[in-house]
C-alpha positions in Angstrom: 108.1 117.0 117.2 105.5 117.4 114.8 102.7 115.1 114.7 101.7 113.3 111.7 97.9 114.9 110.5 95.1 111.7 110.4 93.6 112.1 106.7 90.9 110.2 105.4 91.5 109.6 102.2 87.6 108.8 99.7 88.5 107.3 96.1 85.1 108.9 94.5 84.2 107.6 91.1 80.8 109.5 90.0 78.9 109.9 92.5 80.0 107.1 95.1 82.3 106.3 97.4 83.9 103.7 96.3 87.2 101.2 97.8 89.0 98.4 96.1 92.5 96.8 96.6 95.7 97.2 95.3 93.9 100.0 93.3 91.5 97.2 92.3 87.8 95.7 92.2 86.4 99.1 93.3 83.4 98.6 95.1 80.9 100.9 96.4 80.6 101.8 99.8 77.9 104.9 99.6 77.5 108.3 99.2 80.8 110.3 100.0 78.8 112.9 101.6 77.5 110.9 104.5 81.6 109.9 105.1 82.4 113.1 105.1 80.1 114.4 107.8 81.0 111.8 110.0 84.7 112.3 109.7 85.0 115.9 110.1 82.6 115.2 113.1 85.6 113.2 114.4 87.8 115.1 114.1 89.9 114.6 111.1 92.7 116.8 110.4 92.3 116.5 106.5 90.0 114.9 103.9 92.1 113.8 100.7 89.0 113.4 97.7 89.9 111.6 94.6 88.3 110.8 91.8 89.6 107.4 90.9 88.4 107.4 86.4 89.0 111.4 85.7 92.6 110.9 84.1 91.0 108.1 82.2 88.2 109.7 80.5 89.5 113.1 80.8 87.3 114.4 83.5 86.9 116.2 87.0 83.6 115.9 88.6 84.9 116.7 92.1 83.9 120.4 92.4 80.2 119.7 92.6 81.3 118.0 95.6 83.4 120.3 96.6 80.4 122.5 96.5 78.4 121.1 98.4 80.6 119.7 101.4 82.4 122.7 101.5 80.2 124.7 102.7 79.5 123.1 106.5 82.8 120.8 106.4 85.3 123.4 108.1 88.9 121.7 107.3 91.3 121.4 104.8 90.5 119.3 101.8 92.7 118.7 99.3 91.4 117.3 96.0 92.9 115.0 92.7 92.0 113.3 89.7 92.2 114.9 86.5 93.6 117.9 87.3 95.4 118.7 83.6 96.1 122.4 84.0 96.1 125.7 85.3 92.1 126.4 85.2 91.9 123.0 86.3 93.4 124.0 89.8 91.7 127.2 89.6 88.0 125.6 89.3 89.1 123.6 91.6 90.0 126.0 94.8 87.3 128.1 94.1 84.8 125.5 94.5 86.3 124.8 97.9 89.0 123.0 97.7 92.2 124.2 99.9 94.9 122.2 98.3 94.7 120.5 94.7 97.3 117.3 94.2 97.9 115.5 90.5 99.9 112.6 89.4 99.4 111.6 85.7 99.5 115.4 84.4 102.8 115.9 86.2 104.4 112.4 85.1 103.4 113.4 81.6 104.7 117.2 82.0 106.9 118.1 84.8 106.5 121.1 84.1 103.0 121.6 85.2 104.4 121.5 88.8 106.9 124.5 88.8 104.1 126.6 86.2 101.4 126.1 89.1 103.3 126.9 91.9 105.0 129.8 90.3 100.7 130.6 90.4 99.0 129.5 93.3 102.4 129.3 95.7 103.9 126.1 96.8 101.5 125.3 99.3 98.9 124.6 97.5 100.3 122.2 95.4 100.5 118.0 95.9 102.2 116.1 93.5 100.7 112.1 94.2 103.1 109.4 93.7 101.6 105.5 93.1 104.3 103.7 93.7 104.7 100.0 93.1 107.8 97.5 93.8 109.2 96.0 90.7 112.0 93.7 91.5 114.3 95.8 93.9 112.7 99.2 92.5 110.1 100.8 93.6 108.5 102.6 90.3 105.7 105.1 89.3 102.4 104.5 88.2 100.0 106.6 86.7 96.2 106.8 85.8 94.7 105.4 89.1 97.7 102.9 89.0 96.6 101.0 85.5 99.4 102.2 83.9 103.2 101.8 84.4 106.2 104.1 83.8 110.0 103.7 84.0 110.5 106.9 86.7 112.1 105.5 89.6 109.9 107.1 92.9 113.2 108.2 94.7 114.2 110.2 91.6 110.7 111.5 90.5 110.6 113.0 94.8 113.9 114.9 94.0 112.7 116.3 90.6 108.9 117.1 92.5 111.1 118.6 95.0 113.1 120.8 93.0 110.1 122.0 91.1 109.0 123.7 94.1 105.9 121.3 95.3 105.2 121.8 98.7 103.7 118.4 99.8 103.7 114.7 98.3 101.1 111.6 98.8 102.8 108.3 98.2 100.3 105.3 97.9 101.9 101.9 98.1 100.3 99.7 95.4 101.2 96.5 97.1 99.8 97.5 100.4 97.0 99.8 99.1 93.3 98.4 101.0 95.2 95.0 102.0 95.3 96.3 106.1 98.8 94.3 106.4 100.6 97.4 107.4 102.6 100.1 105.4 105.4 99.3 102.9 108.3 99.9 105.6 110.8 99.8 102.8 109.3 102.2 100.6 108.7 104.5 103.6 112.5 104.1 104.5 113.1 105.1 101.3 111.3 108.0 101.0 112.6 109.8 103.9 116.2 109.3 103.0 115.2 111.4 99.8 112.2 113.8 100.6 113.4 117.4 101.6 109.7 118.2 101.7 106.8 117.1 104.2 105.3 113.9 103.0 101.7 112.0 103.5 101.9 108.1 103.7 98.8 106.0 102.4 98.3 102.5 101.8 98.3 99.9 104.2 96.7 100.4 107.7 94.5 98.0 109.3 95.9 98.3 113.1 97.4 100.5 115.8 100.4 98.6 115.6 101.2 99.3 111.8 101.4 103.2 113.3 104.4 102.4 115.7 106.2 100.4 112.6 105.8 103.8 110.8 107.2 105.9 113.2 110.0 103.8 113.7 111.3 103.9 110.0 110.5 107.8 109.3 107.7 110.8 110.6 105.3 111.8 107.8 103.9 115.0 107.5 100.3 112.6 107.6 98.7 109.4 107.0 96.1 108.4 105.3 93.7 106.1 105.8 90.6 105.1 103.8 89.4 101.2 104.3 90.4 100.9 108.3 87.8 103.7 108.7 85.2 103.3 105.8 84.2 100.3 106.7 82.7 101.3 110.1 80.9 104.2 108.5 77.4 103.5 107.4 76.2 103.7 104.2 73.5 106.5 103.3 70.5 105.2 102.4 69.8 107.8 100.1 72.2 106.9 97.8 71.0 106.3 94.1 72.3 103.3 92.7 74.4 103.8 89.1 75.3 100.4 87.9 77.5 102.0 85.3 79.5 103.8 89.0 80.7 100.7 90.5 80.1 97.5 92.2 76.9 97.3 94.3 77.0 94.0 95.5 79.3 94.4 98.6 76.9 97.1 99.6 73.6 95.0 99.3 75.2 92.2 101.3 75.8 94.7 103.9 79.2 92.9 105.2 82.3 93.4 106.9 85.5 93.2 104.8 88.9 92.1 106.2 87.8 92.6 109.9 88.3 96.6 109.3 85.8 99.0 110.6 86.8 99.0 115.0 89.3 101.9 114.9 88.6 105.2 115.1 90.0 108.3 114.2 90.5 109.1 118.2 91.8 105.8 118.5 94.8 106.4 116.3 95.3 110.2 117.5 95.9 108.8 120.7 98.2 105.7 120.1 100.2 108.6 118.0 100.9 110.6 120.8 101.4 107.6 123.4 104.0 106.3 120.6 105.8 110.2 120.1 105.6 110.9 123.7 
């Protein structure tokens, strides 16, 4: 039995870390950099970097940091936001990145996904799925979740699928940065569908909410951004950009929801006490 990879997942918008709720109220936590240090030191398996406003103003500013990480951070790193095309992917990779995901350029031309596999081979390409429940549907979002389509997730997974894409990321808007636990029925969902490995996100804030998991379906990963950002440190090198997020968690230099006491070890090893 495989085991499901531990991903951190940083929502970057310029140049901060930032975290929010339900894909809302970003706030800034520090500078990415420092986060990433610390969890490659851990012993991540993946680092997922997104940045949370480039479909929005037409933008990707990720490879500078892709740049720079890359270069002493030796693990896979797969990177979104923005990406719009095949150069897209291209600056992309060669700036470090290993594996390059999108959402709102595939929702608004499916096509993207078979014409960049047919390029860069199915591995490399993520298709991201923000998924919230309407009713008794679960449907797509796009644009850092601030805007709503009528694709059913279940029915976008078997087109994604059949386009060739060789991995998907499905956040859970209703669970996203809450630490309640993952959407159980969207993950049930999913794996009645997927034909292809799949990465869970949205929802973790205990060891507990892992067993649930594994007792609906067995992702290909999970990630998890709030239940480990919040024990990280900030840097205190980071330059303040008031037009980059909300500083005033940061100053107050608080706790939020009780997250911040499990570790990346911590959930490797409940994994394998739960699969064993």
């Amino acid at each position: 039995m495989k085991i499901p990879r531990i991903i951190p997942k940083l929502d970057i918008k310029g140049p901060n870390l930032v975290k929010g709720v339900n894909l809302e109220g970003l706030r800034v936590l520090g500078d990415p950099r420092s986060f990433i240090k610390s969890y490659y030191e851990l012993g991540a398996d993946e680092l997922v970097y997104h940045d949370t406003v480039a479909s929005l103003y037409l933008r990707n500013n990720l490879d500078k940091l892709l740049k720079a990480t890359s270069k002493n951070i030796f693990m896979p790193i797969i990177v979104g936001g923005g990406i719009r095309s095949l150069q897209d992917v291209e600056t992309m990779l060669v700036s470090g990145a290993d594996r390059v995901f999108f959402n709102t350029a595939a929702l608004e031309n499916p096509k993207l996904i078979r014409n960049t596999v047919k390029k860069f081979g199915s591995a490399t390409i993520v298709i991201s799925i923000e998924a919230i429940r309407l009713q008794n549907n679960y449907i797509c979002l796009k644009d850092f979740g601030r805007e709503r389509t009528n694709i059913k997730v279940t029915d976008w997974i078997l087109q994604i699928q059949d386009s060739g894409a060789g991995e998907v990321i499905i956040t859970s808007i209703n669970k996203e940065g809450t630490g309640k636990g993952f959407d159980l029925e969207l993950c049930e969902k999913i794996s009645k569908v997927a034909k292809i490995p799949f990465i869970i996100n949205g929802g973790f804030g205990e060891l507990k909410h892992i067993s649930d998991l594994l007792n609906v379906c067995l992702p290909s990963g999970i990630c998890i951004s709030s239940a480990f950002h919040y024990g990280n440190k900030p840097s205190k090198e980071i330059k303040i950009n008031k037009n980059e997020g909300n500083f005033e968690f940061l100053k107050k230099n608080k706790n939020f929801l009780n997250f911040g006491n499990i570790s990346i070890k911590d959930v490797k090893n409940y994994i394998n006490k739960v699969l064993k």
